[in-house]
PLY file of the C-alpha trace (Angstrom):
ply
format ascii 1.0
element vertex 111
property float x
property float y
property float z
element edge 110
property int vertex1
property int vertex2
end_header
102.49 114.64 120.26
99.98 114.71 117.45
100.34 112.88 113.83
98.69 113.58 111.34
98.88 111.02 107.65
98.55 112.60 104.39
99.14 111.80 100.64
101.55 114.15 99.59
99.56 115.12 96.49
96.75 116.25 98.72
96.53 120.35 99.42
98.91 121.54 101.97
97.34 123.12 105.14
99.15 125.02 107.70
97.46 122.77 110.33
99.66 119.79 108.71
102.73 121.55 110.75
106.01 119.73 110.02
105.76 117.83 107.21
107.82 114.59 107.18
107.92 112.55 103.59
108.19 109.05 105.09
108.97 107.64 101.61
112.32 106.24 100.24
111.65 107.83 96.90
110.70 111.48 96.00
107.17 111.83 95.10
106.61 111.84 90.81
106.05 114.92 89.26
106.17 117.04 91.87
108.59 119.86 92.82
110.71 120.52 95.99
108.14 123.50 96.30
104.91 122.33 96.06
105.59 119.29 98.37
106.43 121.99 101.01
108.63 118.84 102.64
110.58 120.15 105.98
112.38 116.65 106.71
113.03 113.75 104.84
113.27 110.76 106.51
115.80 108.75 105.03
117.36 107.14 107.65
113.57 105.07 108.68
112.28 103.97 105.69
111.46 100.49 104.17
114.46 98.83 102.52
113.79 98.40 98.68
113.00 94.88 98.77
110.38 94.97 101.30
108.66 97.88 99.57
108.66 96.12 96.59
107.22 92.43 98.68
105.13 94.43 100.19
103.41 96.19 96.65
103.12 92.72 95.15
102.43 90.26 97.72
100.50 91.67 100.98
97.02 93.58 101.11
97.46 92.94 105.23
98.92 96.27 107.26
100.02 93.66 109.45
101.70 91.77 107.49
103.96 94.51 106.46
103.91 96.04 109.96
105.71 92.95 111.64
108.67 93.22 108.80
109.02 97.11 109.34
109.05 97.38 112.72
112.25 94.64 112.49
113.55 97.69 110.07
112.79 100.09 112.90
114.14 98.44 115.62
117.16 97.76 113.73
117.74 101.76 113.61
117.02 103.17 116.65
119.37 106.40 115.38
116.69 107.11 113.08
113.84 106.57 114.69
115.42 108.65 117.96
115.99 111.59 114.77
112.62 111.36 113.59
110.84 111.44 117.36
113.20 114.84 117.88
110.53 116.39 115.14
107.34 114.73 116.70
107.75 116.00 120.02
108.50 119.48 118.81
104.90 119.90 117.92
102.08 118.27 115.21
103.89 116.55 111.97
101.84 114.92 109.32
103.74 112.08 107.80
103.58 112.51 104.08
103.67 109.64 101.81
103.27 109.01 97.91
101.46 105.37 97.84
98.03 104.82 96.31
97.04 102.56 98.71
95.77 105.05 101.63
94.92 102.51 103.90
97.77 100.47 103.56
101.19 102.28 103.76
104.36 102.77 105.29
103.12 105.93 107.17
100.46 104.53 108.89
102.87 101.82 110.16
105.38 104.23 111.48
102.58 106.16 113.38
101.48 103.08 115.05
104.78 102.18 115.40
0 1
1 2
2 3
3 4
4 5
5 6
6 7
7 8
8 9
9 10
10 11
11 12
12 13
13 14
14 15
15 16
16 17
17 18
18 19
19 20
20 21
21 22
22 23
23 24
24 25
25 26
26 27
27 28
28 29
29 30
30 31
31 32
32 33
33 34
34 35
35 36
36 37
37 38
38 39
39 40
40 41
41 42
42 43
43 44
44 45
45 46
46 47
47 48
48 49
49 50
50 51
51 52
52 53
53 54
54 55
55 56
56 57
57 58
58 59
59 60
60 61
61 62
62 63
63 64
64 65
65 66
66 67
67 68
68 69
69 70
70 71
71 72
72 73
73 74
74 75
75 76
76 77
77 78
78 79
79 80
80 81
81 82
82 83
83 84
84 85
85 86
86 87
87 88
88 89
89 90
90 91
91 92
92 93
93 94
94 95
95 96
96 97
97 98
98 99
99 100
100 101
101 102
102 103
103 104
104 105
105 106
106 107
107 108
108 109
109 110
């Protein structure tokens, strides 16, 4: 099983495999096409109000990690749906945030 993390505004490459937009929203300005997105992961990502906590109020990975897992562990349908595509082969999780070091796909790697 191999992840890989990438902004989704970064150039596609067919190493990336699957590529899974871990993100509740759809990435601005930017097409259905170019995002080349195979799955959408709705059912495992952060809950509106700990996306927006964790824009405004943490700068720790931890910090947000602890509250997402609880998310995570509280939907072990989605997280069994979104393993089904990692063991199939290598899946970059694709996400829109600025902050590259501190975002909601490395969490769910780790996780």
């Amino acid at each position: 099983m191999k992840i890989k993390i990438k902004r989704v505004y970064e150039k596609i490459d067919p190493s990336d495999g699957m590529r899974i937009l871990v993100d509740r929203l759809w990435p601005r300005g930017l097409s259905k096409e170019k995002a080349k997105i195979d799955y959408w992961a709705k059912a495992i990502f952060p809950s509106t109000e700990l996306r927006r906590w964790h824009k405004y109020s943490s700068d720790e990975l931890s910090d947000f990690e602890d509250k997402y897992f609880k998310v995570l562990n509280d939907n072990p349908e989605g997280v069994k749906e979104l393993l089904q595509y990692v063991k199939e082969g290598q899946v970059t999780f694709v996400y829109s945030s600025k902050k590259q070091h501190l975002n909601n796909a490395i969490a769910l790697k780790e996780y």
